[in-house]
C-alpha positions in Angstrom: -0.8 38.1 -83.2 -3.2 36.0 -81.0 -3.3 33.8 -83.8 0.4 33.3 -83.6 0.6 33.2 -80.3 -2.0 30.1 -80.0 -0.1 28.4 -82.9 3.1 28.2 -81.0 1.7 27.2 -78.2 0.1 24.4 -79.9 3.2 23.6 -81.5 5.5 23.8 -78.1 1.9 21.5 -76.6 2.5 19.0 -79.6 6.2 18.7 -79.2 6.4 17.8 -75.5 3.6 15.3 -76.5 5.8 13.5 -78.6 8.6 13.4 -76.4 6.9 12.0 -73.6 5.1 9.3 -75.8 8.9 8.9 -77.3 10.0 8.5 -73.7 7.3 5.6 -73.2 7.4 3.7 -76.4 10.6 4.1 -77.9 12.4 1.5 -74.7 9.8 -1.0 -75.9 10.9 -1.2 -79.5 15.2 -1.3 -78.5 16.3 -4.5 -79.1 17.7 -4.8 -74.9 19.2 -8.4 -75.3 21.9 -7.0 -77.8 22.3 -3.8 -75.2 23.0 -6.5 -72.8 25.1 -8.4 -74.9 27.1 -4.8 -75.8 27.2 -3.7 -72.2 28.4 -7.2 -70.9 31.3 -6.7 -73.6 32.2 -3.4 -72.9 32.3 -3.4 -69.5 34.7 -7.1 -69.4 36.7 -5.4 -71.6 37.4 -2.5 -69.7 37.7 -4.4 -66.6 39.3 -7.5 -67.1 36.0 -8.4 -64.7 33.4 -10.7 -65.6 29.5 -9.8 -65.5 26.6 -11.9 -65.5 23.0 -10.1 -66.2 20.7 -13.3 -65.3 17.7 -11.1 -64.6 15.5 -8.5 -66.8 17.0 -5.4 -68.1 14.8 -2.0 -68.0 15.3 1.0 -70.7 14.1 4.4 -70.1 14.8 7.8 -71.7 12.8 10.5 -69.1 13.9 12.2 -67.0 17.5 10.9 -68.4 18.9 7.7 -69.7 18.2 5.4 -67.4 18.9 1.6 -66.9 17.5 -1.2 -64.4 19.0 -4.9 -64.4 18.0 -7.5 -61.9 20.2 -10.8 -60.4 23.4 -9.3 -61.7 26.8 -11.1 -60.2 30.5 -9.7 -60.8 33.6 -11.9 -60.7 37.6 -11.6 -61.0 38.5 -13.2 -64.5 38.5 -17.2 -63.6 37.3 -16.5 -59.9 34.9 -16.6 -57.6 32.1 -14.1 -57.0 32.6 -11.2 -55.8 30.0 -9.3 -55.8 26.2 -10.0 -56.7 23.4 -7.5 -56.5 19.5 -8.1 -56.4 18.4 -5.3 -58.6 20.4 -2.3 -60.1 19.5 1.0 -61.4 21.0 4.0 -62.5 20.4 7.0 -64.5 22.8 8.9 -67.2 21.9 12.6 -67.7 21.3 13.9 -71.4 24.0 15.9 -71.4 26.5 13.2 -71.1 26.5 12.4 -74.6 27.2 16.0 -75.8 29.6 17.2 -73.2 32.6 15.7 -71.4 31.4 15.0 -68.4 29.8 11.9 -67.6 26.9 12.8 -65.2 25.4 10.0 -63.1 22.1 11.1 -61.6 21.5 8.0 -59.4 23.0 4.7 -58.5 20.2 2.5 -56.8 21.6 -0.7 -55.4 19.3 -3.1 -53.3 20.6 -6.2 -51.8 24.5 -5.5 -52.9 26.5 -8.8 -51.4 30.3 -8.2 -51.1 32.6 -11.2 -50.3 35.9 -10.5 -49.4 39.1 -12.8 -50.9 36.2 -13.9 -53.6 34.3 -15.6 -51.5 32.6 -19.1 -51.9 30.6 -18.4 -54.7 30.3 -20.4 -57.9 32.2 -18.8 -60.7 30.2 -16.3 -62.8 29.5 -18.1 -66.3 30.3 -15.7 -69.5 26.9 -14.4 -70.4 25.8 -15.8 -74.2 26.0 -13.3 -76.8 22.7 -12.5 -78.1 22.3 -11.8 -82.0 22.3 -8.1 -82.6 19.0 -6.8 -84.0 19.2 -6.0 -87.8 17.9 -2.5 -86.8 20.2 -1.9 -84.0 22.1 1.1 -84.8 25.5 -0.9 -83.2 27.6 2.2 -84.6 25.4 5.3 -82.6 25.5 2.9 -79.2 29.4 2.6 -79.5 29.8 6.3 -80.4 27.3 6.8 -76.7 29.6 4.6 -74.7 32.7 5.8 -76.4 31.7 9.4 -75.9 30.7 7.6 -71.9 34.0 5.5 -71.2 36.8 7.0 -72.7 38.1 9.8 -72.3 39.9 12.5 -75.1 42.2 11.4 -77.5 44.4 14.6 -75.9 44.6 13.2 -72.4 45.7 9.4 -73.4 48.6 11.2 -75.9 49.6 13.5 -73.0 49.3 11.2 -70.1 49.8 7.6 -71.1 47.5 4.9 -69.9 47.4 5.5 -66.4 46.5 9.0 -67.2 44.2 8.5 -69.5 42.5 6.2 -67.0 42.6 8.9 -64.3 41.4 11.4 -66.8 38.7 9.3 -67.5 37.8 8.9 -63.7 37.8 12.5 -63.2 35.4 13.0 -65.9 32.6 11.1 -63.9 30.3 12.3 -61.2 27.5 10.3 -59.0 24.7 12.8 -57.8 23.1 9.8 -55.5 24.4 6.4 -54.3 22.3 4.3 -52.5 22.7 1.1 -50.9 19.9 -0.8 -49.3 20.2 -4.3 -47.3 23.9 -4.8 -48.4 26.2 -7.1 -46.6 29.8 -8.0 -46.3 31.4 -11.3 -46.0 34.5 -12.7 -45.4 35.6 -15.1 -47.3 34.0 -18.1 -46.1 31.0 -16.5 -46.1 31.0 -15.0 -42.2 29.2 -11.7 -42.1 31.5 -8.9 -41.1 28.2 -6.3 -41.6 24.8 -6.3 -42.6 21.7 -4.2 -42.9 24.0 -1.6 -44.7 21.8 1.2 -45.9 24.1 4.1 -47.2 23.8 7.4 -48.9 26.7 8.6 -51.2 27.4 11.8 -53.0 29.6 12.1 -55.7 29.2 15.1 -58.4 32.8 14.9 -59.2 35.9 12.5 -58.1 37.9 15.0 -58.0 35.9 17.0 -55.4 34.3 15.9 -52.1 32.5 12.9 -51.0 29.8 13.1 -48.7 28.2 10.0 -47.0 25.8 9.3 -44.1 23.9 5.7 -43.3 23.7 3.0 -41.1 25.2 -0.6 -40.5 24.7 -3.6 -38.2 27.9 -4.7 -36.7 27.3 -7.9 -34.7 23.7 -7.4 -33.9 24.7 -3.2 -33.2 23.0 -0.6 -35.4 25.8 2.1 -36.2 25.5 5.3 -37.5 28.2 6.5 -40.5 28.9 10.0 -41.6 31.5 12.2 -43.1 33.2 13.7 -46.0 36.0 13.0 -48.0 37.5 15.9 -49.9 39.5 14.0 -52.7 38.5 10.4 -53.3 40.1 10.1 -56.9 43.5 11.9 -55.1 43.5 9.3 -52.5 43.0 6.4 -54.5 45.8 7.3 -57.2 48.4 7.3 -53.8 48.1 11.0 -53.2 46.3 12.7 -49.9 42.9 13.7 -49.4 41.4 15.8 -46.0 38.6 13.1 -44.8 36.2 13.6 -41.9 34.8 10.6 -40.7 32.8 9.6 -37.8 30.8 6.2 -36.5 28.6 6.2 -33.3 26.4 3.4 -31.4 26.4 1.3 -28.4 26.7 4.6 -26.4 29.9 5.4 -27.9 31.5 7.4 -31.0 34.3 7.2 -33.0 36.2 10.4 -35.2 38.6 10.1 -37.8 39.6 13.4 -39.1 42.8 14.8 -40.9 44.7 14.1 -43.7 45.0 10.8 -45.0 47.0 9.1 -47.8 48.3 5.2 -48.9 51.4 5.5 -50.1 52.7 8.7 -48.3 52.7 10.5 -45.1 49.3 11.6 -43.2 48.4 12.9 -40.1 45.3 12.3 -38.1 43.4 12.5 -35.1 41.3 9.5 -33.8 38.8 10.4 -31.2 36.2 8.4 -29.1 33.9 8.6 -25.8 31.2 6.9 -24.2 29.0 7.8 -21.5 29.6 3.9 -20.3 32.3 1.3 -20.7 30.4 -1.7 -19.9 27.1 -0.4 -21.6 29.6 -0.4 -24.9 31.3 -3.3 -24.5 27.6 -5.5 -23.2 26.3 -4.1 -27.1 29.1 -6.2 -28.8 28.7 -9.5 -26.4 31.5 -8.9 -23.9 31.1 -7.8 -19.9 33.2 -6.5 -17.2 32.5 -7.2 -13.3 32.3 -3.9 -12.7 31.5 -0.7 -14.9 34.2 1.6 -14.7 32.4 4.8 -15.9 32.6 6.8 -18.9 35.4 6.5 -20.8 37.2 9.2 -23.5 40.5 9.1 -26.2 42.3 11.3 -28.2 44.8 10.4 -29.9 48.0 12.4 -32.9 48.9 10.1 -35.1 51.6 10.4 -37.8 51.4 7.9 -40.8 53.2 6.5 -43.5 53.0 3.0 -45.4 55.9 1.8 -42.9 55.2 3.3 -39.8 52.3 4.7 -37.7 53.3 7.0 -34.9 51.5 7.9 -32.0 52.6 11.3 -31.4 50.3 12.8 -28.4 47.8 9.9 -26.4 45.3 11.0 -23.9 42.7 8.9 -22.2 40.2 8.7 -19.7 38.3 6.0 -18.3 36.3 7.2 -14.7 38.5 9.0 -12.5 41.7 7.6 -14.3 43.7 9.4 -16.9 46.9 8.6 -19.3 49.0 9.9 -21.6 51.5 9.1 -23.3 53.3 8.0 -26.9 54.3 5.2 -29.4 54.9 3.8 -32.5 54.2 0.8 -34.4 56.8 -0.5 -37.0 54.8 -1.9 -40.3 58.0 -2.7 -42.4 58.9 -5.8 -41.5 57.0 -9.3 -41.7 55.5 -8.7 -38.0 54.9 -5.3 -36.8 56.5 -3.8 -34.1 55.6 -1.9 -31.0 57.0 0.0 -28.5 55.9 3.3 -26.5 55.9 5.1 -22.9 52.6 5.3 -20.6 52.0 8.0 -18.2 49.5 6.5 -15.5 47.4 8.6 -13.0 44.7 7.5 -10.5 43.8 4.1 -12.0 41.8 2.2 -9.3 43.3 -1.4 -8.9 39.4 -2.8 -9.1 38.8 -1.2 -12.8 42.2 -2.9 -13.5 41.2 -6.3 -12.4 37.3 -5.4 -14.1 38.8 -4.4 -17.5 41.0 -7.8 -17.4 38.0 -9.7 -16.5 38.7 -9.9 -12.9 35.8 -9.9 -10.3 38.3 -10.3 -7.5 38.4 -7.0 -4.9 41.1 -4.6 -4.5 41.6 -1.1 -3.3 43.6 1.7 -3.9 45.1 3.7 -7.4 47.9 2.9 -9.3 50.1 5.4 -11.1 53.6 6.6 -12.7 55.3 6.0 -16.2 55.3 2.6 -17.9 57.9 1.7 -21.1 56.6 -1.7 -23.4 58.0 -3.0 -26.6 56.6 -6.2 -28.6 56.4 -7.5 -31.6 53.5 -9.6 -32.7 50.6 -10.1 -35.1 47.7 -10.0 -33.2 47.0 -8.6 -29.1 47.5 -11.4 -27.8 51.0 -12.6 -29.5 52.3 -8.9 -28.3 50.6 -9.1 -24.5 52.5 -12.5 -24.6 55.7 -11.0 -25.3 55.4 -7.7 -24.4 59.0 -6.0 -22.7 57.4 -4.0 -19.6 59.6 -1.7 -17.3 58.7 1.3 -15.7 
């Protein structure tokens, strides 16, 4: 019994040897400039996007399947870049392959640049096609991303192709996003933020999304967290529950409710800060005078034409207001219009908030009705219908 005992445990000892020198040599021997050349095709073709892999690609088998590429760019068909990324690297558990379920254990991106409208970059040039490898087993690495990108011959009959699309979507789940040192541009190339470090996770699209991180916003390090329940839902035009919050410069911001892109939603925005001026001094502007601390709450009622502000209350020192509005979207300018309840607002934080340093005393209050129409604040101050 000993005996046999000690010979399977040699055997198990022998096999796990193997494996791991499997794991370690096996990546050395794949021929990776057709896997590039394969995963450039696959992914253009299921995209309509454009990929460029300029830098080395990495191959690993332990703990999963895992894949590193470095200097990769990603463009609209005939446009400009998009997005470029330093170094990539994700993992693909084992049990994708035999299951339906496409299981991402990790998405590391460092140094992710996104430019908005395209952005001034050169376009992305068609990566060459690289000979495949006469040992390349081309037919077992189409079955893998087959058995990775599509999904089940059942769901395209029964759906069509945009259920077949979403079917495929629902089948894939991110343990671990990260980003590290990403930016956003606009389109000619001004930074809207940087220093974006995030954490994402995603098991499943069609359950919750938790994120947490940080972002520089004009020289101000924020803080991001929250949850969104249904990210798939929300994307296809239906509603998700979300939770969202962003604090810094002595101040924080809450989104929470139910939100949706085509349809009706209903949230509350709320925000506070221990100063006014200490807030607005963090993004470059000043006021003569600080007011004090300053709070908002705020019921609003969406849809893709209108956003209604059903219940407003604020604070700002020893002021308060409430009050309700609306903002038409449907036509080419929006429209605005609403009623302002106004309660002990000190004439000097008036003239402080509109960049005033001149003195005054005593409050101002009662109810205030404005309508305007108008693009941006100062087109609808311009305008603006006041009575009251």
């Amino acid at each position: 019994m000993k005996r046999v005992v000690v010979g399977l445990a040699g055997l198990v000892f022998t096999v796990l040897v193997l494996v791991l020198a499997a794991a370690v040599v096996v990546p050395w021997f794949l021929p990776k400039d057709a896997i590039r050349a394969e995963l450039v095709a696959q992914i253009e073709s299921r995209t309509g996007l454009r990929l460029r892999l300029d830098g080395p690609v990495g191959l690993s088998l332990l703990p999963g399947l895992g894949l590193s590429a470095e200097n990769v760019g990603v463009a609209s068909a005939g446009g400009q870049e998009m997005l470029r990324v330093d170094a990539v690297d994700f993992g693909l558990a084992w049990s994708t392959l035999f299951g339906g379920t496409a299981r991402l254990t990790h998405i590391s991106l460092e140094g992710p640049v996104v430019t908005l409208g395209g952005g001034g970059q050169a376009p992305v040039q068609q990566a060459a096609a690289a000979p495949a490898s006469p040992g390349f087993p081309a037919d077992r690495w189409s079955a893998a991303t087959e058995a990775i990108t599509e999904t089940n011959a059942e769901a395209s009959e029964a759906d069509g192709g945009a259920g077949a699309s979403a079917a495929t979507l629902a089948r894939i789940g991110v343990d671990r996003l990260s980003v590290r040192g990403g930016r956003l541009l606009q389109a000619d190339g001004t930074p809207m933020l940087e220093g974006i470090d995030l954490d994402i996770s995603l098991p499943s699209l069609t359950g919750p999304m938790d994120l947490e991180g940080q972002v520089v916003r004009q020289g101000v390090e924020l803080e991001v967290a929250g949850q969104i329940a249904a990210p798939l839902a929300l994307a296809e035009g239906g509603s998700s529950e979300l939770d969202v919050s962003l604090a810094g410069a002595d101040a924080e911001i809450r989104v929470a409710g139910t939100a949706s892109l085509t349809g009706p939603g209903a949230l509350r925005v709320s925000a506070g800060g221990e100063t006014l001026a200490g807030t607005l001094q963090a993004f470059g502007a000043s006021v003569p005078r600080d007011p004090g601390p300053f709070s908002l709450t705020a019921d609003l009622a969406t849809t893709p034409q209108r956003i209604g502000v059903d219940t407003l209350t604020a604070a700002l020192g020893p002021s308060s207001l409430r009050g309700s509005g609306a903002a038409d979207l449907s036509g080419d300018v929006p429209a605005v219009s609403g009623d302002l309840t106004l309660d002990g607002v000190p004439l000097a934080d008036i003239l402080a908030i509109a960049g005033r340093g001149e003195q005054a005393s005593g409050t101002l209050g009662g109810q205030v009705r404005f309508a305007g129409r108008g693009a941006d604040a100062a087109t609808l101050l311009a305008g603006a219908d006041l009575s009251g």
